[in-house]
Every structure is written in C-alpha cells, then in structure tokens.
VORONU-729302 format. One record per atom (N, C-alpha, C, CB): x, y, z. Coordinates in pm, whole numbers, padded with zeros to 5 digits, always signed. Glycine has a CB too. Layout:
XYZ
...
end
This chain:
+06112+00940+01934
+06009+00850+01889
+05907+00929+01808
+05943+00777+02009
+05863+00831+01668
+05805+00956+01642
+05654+00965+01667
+05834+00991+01505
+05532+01053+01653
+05419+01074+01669
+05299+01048+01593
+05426+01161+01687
+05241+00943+01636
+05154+00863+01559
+05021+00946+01590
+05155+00696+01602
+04998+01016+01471
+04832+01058+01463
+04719+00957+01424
+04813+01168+01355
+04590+01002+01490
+04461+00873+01466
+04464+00877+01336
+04289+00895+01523
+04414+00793+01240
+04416+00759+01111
+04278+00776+01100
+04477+00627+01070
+04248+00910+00964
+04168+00956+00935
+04052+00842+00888
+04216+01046+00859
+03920+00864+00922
+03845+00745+00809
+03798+00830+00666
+03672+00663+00892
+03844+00702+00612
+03755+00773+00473
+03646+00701+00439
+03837+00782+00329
+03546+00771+00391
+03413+00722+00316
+03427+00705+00189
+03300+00809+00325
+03364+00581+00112
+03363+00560-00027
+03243+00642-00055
+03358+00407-00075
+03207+00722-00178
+03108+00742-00212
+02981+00681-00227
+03133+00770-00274
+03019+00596-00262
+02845+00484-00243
+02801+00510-00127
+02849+00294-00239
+02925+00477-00036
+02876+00478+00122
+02797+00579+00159
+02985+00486+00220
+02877+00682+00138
+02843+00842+00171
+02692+00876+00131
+02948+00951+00077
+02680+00828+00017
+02543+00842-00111
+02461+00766-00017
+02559+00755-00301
+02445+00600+00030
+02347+00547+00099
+02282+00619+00212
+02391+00439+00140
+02426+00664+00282
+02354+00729+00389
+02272+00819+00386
+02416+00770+00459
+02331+00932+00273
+02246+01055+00291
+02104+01023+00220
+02323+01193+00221
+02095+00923+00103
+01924+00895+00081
+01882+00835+00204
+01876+00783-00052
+01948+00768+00304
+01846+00699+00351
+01807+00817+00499
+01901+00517+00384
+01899+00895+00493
+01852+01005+00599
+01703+01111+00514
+02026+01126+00638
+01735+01106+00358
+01647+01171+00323
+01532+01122+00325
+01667+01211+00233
+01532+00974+00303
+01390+00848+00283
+01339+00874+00460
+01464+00610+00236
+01410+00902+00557
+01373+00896+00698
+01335+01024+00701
+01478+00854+00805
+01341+01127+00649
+01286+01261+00652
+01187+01313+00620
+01334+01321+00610
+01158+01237+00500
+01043+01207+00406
+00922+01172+00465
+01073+01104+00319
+00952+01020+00521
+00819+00947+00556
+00855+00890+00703
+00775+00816+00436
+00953+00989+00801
+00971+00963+00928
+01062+00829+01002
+00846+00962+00959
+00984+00783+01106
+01017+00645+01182
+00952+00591+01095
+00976+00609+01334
+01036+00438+01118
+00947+00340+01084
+00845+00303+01138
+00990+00255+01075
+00723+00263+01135
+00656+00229+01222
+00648+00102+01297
+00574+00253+01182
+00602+00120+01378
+00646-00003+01469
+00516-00132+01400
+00622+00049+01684
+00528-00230+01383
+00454-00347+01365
+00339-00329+01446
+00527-00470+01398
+00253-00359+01433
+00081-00364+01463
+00102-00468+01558
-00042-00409+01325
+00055-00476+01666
+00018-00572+01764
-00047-00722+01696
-00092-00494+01861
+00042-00805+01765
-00023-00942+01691
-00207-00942+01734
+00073-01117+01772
-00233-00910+01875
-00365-00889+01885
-00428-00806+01866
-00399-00904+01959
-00422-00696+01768
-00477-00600+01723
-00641-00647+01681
-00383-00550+01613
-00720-00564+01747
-00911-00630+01723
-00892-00577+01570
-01096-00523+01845
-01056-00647+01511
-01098-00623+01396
-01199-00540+01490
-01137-00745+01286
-01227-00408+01361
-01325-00364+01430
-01358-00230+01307
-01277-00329+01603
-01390-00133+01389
-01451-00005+01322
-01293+00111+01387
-01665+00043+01408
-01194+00171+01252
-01125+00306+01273
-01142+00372+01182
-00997+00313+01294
-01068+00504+01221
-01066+00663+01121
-00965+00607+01027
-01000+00841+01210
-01005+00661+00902
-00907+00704+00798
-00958+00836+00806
-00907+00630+00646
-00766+00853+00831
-00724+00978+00884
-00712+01029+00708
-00564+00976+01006
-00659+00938+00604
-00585+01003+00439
-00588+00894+00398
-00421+01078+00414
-00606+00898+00291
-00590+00814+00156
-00466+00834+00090
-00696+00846+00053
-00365+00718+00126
-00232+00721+00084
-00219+00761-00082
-00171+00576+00118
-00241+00631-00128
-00325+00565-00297
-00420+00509-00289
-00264+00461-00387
-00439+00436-00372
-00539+00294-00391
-00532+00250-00343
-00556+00209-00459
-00424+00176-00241
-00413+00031-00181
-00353+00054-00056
-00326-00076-00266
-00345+00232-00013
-00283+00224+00085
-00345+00354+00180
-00135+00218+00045
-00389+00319+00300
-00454+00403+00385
-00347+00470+00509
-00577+00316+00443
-00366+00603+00578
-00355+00594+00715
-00471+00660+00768
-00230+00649+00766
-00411+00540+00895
-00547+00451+00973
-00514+00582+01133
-00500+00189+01018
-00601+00610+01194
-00559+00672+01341
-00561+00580+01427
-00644+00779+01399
-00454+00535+01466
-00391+00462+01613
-00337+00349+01516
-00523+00398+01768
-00327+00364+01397
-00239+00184+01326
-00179+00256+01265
-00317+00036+01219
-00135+00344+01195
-00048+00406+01074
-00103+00319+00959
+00135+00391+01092
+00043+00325+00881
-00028+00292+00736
-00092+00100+00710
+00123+00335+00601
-00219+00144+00621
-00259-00013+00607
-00276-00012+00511
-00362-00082+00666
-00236-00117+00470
-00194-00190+00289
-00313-00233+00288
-00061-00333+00248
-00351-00242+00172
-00513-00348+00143
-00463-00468+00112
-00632-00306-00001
-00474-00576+00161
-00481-00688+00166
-00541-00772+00023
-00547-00699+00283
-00422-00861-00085
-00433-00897-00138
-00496-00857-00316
-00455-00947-00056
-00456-00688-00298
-00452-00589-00462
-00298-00528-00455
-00596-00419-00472
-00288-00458-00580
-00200-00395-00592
-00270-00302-00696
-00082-00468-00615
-00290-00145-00626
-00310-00064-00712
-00228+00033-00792
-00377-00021-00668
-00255+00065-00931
-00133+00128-01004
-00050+00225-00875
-00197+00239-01153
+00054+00294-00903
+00091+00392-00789
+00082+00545-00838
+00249+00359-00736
+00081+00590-00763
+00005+00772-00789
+00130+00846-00656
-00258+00795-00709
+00146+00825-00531
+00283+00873-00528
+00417+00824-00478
+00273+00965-00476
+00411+00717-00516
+00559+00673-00526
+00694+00754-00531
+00564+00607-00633
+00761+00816-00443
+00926+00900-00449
+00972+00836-00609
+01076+00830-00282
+01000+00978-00626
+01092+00900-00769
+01057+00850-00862
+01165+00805-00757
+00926+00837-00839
+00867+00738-00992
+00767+00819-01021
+00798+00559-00978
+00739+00768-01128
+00598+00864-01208
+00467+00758-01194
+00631+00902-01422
+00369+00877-01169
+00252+00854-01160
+00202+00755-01261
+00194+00966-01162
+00135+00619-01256
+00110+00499-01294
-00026+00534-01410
+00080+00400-01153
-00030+00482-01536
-00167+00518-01578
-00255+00428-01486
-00194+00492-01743
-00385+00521-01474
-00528+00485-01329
-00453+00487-01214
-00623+00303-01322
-00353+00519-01186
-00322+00561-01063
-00367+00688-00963
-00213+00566-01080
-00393+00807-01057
-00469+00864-00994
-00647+00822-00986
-00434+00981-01042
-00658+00791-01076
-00818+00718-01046
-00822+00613-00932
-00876+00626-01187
-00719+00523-00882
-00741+00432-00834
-00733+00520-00706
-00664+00315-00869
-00679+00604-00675
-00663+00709-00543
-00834+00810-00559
-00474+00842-00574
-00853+00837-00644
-01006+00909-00609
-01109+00810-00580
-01069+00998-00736
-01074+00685-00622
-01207+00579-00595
-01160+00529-00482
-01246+00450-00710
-01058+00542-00431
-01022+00502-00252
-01081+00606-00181
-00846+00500-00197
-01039+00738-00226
-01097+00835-00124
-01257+00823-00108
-01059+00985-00169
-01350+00839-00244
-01450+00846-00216
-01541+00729-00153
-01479+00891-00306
-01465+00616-00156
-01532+00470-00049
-01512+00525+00078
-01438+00295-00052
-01428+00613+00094
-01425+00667+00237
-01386+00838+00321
-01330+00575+00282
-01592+00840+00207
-01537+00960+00217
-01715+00984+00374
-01517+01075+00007
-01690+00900+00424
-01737+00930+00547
-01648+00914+00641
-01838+00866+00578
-01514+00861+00645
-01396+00874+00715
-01409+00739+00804
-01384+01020+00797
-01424+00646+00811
-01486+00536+00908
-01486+00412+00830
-01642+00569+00959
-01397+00298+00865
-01352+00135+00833
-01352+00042+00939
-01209+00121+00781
-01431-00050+00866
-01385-00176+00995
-01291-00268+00869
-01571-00302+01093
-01188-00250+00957
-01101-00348+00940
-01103-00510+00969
-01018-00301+00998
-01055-00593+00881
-01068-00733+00895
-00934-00800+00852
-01189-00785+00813
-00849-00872+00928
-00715-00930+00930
-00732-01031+00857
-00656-00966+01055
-00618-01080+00851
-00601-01251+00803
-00473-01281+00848
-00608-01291+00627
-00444-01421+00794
-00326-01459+00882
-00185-01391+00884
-00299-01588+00853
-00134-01297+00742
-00039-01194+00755
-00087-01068+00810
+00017-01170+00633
-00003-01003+00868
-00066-00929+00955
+00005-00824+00961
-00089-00982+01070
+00119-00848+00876
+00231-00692+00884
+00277-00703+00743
+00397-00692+01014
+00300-00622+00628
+00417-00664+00487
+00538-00646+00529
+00413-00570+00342
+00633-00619+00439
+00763-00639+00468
+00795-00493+00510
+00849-00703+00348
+00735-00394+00436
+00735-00247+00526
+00678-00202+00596
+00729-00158+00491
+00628-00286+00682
+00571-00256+00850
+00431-00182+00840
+00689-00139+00949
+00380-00227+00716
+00245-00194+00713
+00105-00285+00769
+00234-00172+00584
+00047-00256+00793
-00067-00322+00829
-00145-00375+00763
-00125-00270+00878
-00193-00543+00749
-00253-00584+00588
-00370-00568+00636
-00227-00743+00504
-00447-00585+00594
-00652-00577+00587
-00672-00600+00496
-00753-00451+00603
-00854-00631+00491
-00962-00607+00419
-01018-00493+00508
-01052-00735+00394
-01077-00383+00404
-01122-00267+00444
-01274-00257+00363
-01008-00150+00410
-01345-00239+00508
-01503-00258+00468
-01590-00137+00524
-01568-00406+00534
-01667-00074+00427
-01764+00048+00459
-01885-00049+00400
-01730+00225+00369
-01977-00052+00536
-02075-00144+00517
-02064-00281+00491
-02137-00106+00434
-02168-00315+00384
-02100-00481+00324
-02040-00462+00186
-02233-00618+00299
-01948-00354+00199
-01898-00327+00038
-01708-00332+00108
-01977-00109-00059
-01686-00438+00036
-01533-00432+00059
-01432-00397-00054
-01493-00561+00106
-01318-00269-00022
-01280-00210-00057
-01204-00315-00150
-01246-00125+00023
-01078-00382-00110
-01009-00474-00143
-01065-00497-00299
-01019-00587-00038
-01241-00592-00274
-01260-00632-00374
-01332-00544-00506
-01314-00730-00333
-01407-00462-00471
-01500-00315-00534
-01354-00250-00608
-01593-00172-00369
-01248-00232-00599
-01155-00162-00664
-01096-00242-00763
-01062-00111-00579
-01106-00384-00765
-01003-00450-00836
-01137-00498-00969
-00903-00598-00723
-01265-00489-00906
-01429-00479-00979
-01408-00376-01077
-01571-00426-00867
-01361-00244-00987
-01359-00101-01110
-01283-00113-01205
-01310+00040-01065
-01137-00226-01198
-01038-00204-01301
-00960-00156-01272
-01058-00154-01394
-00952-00106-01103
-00806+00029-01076
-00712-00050-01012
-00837+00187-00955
-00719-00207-00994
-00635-00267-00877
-00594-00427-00978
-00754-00291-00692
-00508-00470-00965
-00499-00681-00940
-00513-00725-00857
-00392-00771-00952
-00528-00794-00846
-00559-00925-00756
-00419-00957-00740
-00657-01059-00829
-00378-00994-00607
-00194-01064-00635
-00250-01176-00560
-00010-00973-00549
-00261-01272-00634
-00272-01409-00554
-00164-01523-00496
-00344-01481-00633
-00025-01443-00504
+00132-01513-00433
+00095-01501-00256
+00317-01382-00485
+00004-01397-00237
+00070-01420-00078
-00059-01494-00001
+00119-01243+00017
+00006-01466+00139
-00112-01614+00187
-00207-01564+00292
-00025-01769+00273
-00289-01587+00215
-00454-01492+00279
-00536-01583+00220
-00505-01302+00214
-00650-01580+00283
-00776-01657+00236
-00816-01692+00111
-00872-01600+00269
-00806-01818+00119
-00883-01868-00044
-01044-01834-00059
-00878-02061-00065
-01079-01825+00032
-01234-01760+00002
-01246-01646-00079
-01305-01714+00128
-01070-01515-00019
-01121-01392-00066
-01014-01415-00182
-01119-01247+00040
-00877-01505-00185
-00850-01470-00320
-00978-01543-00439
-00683-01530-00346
-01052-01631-00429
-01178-01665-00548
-01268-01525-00535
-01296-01832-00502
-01320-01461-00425
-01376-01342-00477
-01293-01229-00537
-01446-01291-00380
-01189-01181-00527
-01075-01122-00613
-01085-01154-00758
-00938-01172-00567
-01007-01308-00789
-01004-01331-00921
-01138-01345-00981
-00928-01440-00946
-01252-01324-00921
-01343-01305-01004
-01433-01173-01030
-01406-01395-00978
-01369-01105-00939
-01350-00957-00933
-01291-00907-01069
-01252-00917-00811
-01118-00979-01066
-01063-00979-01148
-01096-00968-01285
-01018-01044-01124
-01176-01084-01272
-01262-01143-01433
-01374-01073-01467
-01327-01303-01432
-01454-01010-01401
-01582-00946-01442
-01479-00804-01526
-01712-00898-01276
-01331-00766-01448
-01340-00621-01502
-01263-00647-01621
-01278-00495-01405
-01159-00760-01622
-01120-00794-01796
-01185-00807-01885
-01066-00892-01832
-01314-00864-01801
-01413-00895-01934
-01468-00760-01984
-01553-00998-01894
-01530-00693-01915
-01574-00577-01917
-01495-00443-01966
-01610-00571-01804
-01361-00507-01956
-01266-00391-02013
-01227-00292-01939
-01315-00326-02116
-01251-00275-01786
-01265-00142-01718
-01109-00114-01684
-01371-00146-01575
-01089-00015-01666
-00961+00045-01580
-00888+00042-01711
-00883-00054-01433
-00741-00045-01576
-00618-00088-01668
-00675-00213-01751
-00471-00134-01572
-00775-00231-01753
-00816-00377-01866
-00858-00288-01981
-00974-00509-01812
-00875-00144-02008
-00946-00097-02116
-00833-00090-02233
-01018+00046-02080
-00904-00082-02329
-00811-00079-02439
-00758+00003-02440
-00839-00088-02544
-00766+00170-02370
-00679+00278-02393
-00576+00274-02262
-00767+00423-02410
-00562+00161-02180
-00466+00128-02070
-00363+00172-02114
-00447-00004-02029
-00285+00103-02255
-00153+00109-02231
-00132+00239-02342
-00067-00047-02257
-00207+00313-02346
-00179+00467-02438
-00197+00555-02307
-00318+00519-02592
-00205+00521-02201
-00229+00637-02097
-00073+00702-02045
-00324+00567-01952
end
C-alpha cells in the first residue's frame, strides 16, 4: 500500500504579502486598542503627545481623534507629509502645551479605528474649532455629532476661507 504524505500548504503571494504588512502595521503602532468605555466621564486628562492636528494620545484613553475636523496629515505610514500638515501639528502642540484637556463626547464615541472622538478644550478655547479658525483643519460635516458644533465649525470654516488662512491661502496648492 502505498504512503500517503500530509499535503504541503502553499501560500499565494498576496496572501503571504498581507500578512507580513499587517504584522508590520501591528509592530508599528502595536494592539489595537480596545474601545473607550461607553461610560467614559467628560472631564479634565494628560496629553501625553500630539499625534497631528486632529489626533492626540490621551493617558488612560489612548488615541483621541478630534471630533468633527480633519487635519492635513504630517505622519501618515507611507504617505507624504500634507501641505500645513506640519503647521497643523505645531498649532496642536502648542494649545497644549500645558499638557492638560477636558474632554467633551457626543453621541459617537469610538471611529472606525478604535479611536476616541471628542471636543478638546483648554479653558473656553476649543481645539476642534480654533484649528479649523487657523486654516489648518475642515470641518467634515457627514458624521453625526451636534448641530450646534457642526454651525460653529462651518463658520469657523467661513471666517478662514474668507480670510484666506492655512489651506484656504492662495499659496495652498504650491506647497
């Protein structure tokens, strides 16, 4: 009778390729983080770093997205640095450059990459809206958060088009 050996597996290359980026993407920037407690308080934490513009880590929440901007990107894997992307990262750091946020939720409460959404406030100056004021951020008004703060946004929005600042300046798209 004859002798049946286990049948080797083979990997397709794609396959092979997914895995090893996504071991490298897990090497990179770790675990995922676990989702934020649905009852997570609003309150006063450390920023521990200034991701970019729009993206903090927080001590005891990991990373928190700012709630309702999108600032150019400055370090994105793989991609190149955004024109005002590094500006939009020095005007994050220096809103907090006493290290200290009270955070304020709304009804999304996690994005799709397990970040933490907010409004991020030093004093009565909120980050969210003061950045998208400078010209370094948009307004994304698709997702679903307060109509109170998307009308202060888009008119955030509007003071800095008008004004020309940031990415609204005329030398935006030569950067």
């Amino acid at each position: 009778m004859a002798r049946r050996y286990p049948r080797r597996m083979s990997y397709s290359a794609p396959a092979l390729l997914a895995v090893v980026v996504l071991a490298a993407l897990r090497w990179l920037f770790g675990e995922p983080a676990a989702p934020p407690p649905a009852n997570l308080p609003e309150g006063n934490y450390s920023v521990e770093r200034v991701v970019d513009g729009d993206t903090l880590l927080v001590r005891d929440l990991g990373r928190v997205r700012l709630m309702g901007i999108n600032a150019p990107e400055s370090v994105k894997p793989d991609h190149p640095v955004e024109p005002w992307g590094r500006e939009a990262s020095a005007f994050t750091k220096q809103f907090f450059s006493q290290g200290k946020v009270r955070l304020q939720f709304d009804r999304e409460r996690v994005d799709q990459y397990g970040r933490t959404l907010a409004y991020a406030w030093v004093g009565d100056k909120l980050l969210n809206e003061e950045i998208i004021r400078a010209g370094l951020a948009r307004a994304e008004m698709q997702y679903h958060y307060s109509q109170a703060m998307k009308k202060r946004f888009r008119e955030a929005q509007d003071e800095a088009r008008q004004a020309k600042r940031g990415i609204w300046s005329s030398s935006a798209g030569q950067r």
